[in-house]
C-alpha positions as CSV (number, residue, x, y, z in Angstrom):
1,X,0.0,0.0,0.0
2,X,2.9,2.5,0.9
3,X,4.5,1.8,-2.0
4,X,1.3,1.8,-4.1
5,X,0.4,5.5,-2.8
6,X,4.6,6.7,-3.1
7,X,4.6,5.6,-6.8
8,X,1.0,7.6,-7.7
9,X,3.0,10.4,-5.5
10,X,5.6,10.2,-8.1
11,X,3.0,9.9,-11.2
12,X,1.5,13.5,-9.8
13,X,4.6,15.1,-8.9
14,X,5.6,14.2,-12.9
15,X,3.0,15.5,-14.2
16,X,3.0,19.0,-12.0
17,X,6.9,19.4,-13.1
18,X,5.5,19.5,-16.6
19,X,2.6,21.6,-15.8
20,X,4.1,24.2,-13.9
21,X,7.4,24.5,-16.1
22,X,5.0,25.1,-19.4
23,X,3.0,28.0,-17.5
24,X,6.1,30.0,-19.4
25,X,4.8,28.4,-22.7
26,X,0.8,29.9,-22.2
27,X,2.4,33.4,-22.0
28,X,4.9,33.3,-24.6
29,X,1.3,31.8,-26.6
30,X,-0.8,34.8,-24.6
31,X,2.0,37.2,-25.5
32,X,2.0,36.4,-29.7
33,X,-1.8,36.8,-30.1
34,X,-2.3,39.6,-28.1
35,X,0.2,41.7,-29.5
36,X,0.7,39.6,-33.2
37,X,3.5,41.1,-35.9
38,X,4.6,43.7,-32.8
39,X,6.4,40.4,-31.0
40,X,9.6,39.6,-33.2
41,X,10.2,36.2,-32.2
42,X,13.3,36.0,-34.1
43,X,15.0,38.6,-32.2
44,X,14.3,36.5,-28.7
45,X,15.6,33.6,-31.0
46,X,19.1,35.7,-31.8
47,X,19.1,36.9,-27.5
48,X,18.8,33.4,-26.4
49,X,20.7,31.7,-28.6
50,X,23.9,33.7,-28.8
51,X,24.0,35.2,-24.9
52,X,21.1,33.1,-22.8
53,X,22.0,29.7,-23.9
54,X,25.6,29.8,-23.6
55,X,25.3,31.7,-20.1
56,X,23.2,28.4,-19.4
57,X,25.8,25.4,-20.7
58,X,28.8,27.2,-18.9
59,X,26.6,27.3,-15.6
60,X,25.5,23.7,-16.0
61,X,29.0,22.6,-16.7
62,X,30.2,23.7,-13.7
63,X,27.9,22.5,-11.3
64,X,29.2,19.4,-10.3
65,X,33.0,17.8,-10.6
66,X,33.3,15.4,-14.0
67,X,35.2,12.6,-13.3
68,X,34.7,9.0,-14.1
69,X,31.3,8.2,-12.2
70,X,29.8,10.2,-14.3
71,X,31.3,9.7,-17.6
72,X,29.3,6.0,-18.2
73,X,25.9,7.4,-18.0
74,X,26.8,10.1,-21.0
75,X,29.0,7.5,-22.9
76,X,25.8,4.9,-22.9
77,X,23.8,7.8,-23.8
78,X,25.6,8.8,-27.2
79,X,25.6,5.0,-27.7
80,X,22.0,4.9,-27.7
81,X,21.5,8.1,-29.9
82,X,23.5,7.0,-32.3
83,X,22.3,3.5,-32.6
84,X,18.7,5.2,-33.5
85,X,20.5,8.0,-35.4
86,X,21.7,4.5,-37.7
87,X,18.2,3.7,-38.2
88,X,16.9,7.2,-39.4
89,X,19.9,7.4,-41.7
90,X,18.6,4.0,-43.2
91,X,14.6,5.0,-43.0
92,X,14.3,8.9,-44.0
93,X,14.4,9.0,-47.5
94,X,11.9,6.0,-47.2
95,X,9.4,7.4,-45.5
96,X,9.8,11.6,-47.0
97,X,10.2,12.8,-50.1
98,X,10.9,16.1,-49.1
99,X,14.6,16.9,-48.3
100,X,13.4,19.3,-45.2
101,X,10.7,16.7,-43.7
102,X,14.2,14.5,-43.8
103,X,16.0,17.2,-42.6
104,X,13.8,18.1,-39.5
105,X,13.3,14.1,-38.8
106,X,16.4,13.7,-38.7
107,X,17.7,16.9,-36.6
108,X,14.7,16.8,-34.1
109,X,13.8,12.9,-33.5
110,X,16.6,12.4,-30.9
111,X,17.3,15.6,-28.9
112,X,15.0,15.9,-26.0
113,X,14.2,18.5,-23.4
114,X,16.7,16.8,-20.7
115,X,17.5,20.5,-18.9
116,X,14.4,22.4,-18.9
117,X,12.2,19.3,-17.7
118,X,14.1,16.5,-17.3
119,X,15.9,18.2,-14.5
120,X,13.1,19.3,-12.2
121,X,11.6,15.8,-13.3
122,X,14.5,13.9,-12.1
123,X,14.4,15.8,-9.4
124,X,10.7,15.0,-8.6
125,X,10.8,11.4,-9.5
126,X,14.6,11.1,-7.7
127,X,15.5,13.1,-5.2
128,X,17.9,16.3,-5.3
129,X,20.6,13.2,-5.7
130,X,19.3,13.2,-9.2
131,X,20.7,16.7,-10.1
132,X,23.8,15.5,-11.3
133,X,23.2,12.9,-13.6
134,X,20.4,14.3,-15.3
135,X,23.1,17.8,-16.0
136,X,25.6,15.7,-17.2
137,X,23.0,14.0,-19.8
138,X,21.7,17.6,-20.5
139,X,25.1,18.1,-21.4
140,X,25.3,15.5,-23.6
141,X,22.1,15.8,-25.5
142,X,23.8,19.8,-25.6
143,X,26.9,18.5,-27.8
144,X,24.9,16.0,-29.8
145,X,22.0,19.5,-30.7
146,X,24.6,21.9,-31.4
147,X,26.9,19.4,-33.6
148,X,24.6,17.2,-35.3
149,X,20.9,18.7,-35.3
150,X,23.0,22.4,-36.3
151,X,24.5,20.3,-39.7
152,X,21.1,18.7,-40.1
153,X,19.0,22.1,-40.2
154,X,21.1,23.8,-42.2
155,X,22.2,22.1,-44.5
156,X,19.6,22.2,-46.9
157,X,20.3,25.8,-46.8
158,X,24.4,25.7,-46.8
159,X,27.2,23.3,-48.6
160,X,28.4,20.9,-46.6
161,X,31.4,23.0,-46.2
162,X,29.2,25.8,-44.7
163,X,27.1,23.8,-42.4
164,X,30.5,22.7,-40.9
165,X,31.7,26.1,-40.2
166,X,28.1,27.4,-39.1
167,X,28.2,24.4,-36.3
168,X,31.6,26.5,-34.6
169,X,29.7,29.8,-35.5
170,X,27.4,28.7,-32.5
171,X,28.8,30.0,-29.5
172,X,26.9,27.6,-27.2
173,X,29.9,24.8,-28.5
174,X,33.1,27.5,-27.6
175,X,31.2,27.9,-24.1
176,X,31.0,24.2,-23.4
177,X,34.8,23.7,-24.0
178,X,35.5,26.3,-21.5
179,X,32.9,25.5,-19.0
180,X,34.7,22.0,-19.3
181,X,38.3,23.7,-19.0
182,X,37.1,25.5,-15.5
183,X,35.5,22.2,-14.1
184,X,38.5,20.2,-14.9
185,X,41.1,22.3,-13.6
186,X,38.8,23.2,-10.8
187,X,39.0,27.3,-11.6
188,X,37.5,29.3,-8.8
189,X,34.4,31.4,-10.0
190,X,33.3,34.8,-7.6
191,X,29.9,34.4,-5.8
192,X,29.0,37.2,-7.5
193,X,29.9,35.2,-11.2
194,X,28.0,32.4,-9.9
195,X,25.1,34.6,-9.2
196,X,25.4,36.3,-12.5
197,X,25.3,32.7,-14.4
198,X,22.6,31.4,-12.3
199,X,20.0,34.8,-12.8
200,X,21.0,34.0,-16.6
201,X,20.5,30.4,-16.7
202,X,17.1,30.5,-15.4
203,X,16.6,33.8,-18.0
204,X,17.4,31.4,-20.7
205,X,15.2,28.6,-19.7
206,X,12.3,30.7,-19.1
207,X,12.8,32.8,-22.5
208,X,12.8,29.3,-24.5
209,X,9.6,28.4,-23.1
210,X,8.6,32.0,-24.4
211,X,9.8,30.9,-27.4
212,X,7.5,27.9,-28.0
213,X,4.6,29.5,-26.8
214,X,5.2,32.2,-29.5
215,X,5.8,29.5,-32.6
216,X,2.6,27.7,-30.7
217,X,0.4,30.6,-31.2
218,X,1.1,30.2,-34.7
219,X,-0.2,27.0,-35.4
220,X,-3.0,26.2,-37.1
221,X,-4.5,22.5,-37.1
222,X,-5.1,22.3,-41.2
223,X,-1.9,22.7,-42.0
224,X,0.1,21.1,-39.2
225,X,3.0,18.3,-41.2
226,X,1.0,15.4,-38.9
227,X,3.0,12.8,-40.7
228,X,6.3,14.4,-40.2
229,X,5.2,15.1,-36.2
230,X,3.9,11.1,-35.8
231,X,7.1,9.8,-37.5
232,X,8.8,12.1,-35.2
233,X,7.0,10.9,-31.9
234,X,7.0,7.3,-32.3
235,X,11.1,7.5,-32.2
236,X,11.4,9.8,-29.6
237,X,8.6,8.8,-27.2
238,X,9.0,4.7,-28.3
239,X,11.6,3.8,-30.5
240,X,14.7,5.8,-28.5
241,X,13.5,4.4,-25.2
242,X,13.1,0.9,-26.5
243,X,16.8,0.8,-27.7
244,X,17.8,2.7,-24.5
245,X,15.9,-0.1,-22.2
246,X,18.3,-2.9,-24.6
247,X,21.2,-1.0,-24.3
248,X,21.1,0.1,-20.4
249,X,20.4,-3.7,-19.5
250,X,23.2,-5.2,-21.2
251,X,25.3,-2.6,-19.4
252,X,26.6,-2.7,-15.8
253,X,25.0,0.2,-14.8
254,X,23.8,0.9,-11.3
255,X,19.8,1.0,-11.1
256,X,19.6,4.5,-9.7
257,X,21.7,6.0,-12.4
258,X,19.9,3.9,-15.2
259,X,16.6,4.8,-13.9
260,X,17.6,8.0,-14.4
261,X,19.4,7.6,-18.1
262,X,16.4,6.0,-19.0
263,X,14.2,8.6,-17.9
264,X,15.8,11.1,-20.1
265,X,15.5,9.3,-23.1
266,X,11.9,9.3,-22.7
267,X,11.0,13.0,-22.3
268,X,9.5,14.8,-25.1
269,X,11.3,16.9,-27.9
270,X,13.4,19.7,-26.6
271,X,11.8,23.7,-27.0
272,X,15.6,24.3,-28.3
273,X,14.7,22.5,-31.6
274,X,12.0,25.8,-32.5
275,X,15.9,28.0,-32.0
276,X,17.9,26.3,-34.7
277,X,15.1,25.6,-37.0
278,X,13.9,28.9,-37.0
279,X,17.9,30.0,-37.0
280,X,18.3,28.1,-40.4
281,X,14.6,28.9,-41.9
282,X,13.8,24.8,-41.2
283,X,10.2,24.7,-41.0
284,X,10.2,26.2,-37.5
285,X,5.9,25.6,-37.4
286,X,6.4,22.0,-37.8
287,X,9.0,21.7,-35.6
288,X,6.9,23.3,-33.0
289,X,3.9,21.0,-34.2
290,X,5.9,18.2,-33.5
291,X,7.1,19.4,-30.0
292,X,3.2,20.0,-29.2
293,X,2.4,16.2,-29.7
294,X,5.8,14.9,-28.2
295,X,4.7,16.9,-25.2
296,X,1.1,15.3,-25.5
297,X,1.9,12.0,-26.0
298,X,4.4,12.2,-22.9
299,X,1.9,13.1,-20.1
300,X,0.0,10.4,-21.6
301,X,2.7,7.6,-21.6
302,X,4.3,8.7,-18.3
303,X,2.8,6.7,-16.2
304,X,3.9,3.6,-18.3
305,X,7.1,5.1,-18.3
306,X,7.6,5.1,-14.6
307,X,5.9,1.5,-14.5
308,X,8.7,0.1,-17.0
309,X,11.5,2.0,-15.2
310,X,9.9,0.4,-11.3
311,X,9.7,-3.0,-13.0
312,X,13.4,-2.9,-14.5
313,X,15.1,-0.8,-11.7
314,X,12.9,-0.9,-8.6
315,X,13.1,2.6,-8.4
């Protein structure tokens, strides 16, 4: 019975995390109809992605120490991504015609929101323990967005040549080597810094939600890509965290830490995916559409979710 009532604790707390965190997303939505071609989304796109973002990695990076405890957890995580990265490579042209339906599938099926909800859902579901496994997979899933999904949005629009160079044109990658840099030599940073990085961090997070809410208001159900958002949500929300589930029990992992991977996998598409898609004129509307259903779908599957990760783990 205790435990019966703990884990239906766990299912609510789950699914007030994801409530409360997309109260940002109504007003950014609120904000776009009331005020329509007055709200330039594209210059909050530009502020968060070149000053609010990066503020954000460098803080995240230096939370906790890196050393080896930690390094499984994102090693088994690339492993997994690019097993199902394999599979879209093999699938895309298949299933679209279109070179930027492949494009978005390919650049937004994997990368999911693992720092704006998955960690005040680890949190929720885990304890404060949590916090630093679920940053190191945020950081992760950051490399894997700015490197891969960066070349995959743009490069219907550049050579390949040029998506290459606009990858290191992202400042969010130069900020993560030098977040790395200070955690590894173990760099002092002021109170004051730390304060600074922190007011920032949460300024970013907040302004993505914005974000969404603004590309959400813009929606309209008649012309919404559903194929290209159902494609899309089958491999985040089943395929990613079927491989995951293979590929975490054939590994040695402890079961609080591979609750926890496994967790991640299975949250829906990240808002960050409207930044770059909108940065490299990628269908930004149906990369929002597809967010929207992700997001759907999840509070829908999470209790199932937190079953298969009780069964497995016993956590």
């Amino acid at each position: 019975m205790l435990k019966s009532a703990f884990f239906k604790g766990s299912v609510i707390e789950a699914l007030l995390s994801v409530a409360t965190i997309y109260f940002f997303i109504v007003i950014g939505f609120i904000l776009k109809r009331t005020f329509k071609e007055r709200i330039d989304q594209k210059s909050f796109i530009l502020l968060n992605l070149y000053f609010l973002q990066p503020i954000l990695i460098f803080w995240g990076l230096t939370r906790a120490p890196i050393n080896f405890e930690f390094i499984i957890a994102p090693f088994l995580y690339f492993c997994i991504i690019f097993v199902c990265l394999a599979i879209l490579l093999l699938l895309n042209k298949r299933i679209f015609s279109d070179s930027k339906d492949q494009s978005v599938y390919l650049a937004a099926s994997l990368v999911g929101n693992t720092g704006n909800l998955g960690i005040p859902l680890g949190i929720a579901l885990f304890g404060i323990a949590s916090v630093p496994y679920t940053s190191i997979l945020n950081i992760a899933n950051v490399f894997f967005i700015y490197i891969f999904s960066v070349y995959f949005f743009a490069k219907d629009q550049f050579s390949f040549k040029d998506s290459l160079k606009s990858i290191f044109k992202i400042p969010a990658i130069w900020f993560s080597v030098i977040a790395i840099v200070f955690n590894y030599y173990h760099i002092p940073i002021h109170m004051h810094f730390e304060r600074v990085l922190e007011m920032g961090s949460y300024a970013g997070i907040v302004m993505q939600l914005i974000i969404f809410g603004i590309y959400l208001s813009e929606i309209r159900i008649k012309t919404t890509a559903w194929k290209l958002s159902f494609h899309i949500t089958f491999v985040k929300l089943l395929l990613l965290p079927f491989v995951g589930l293979i590929v975490i029990l054939l590994s040695d992992l402890d079961g609080y830490v591979a609750a926890i991977l496994l967790m991640e996998l299975m949250v829906p598409l990240a808002v960050n995916n409207v930044n770059l898609a909108a940065l490299y004129n990628c269908r930004p509307h149906d990369v929002t559409s597809a967010i929207l259903i992700t997001s759907i779908a999840f509070i829908v599957l999470i209790y199932f979710y937190l079953e298969i990760i009780k069964h497995f783990f016993g956590v």
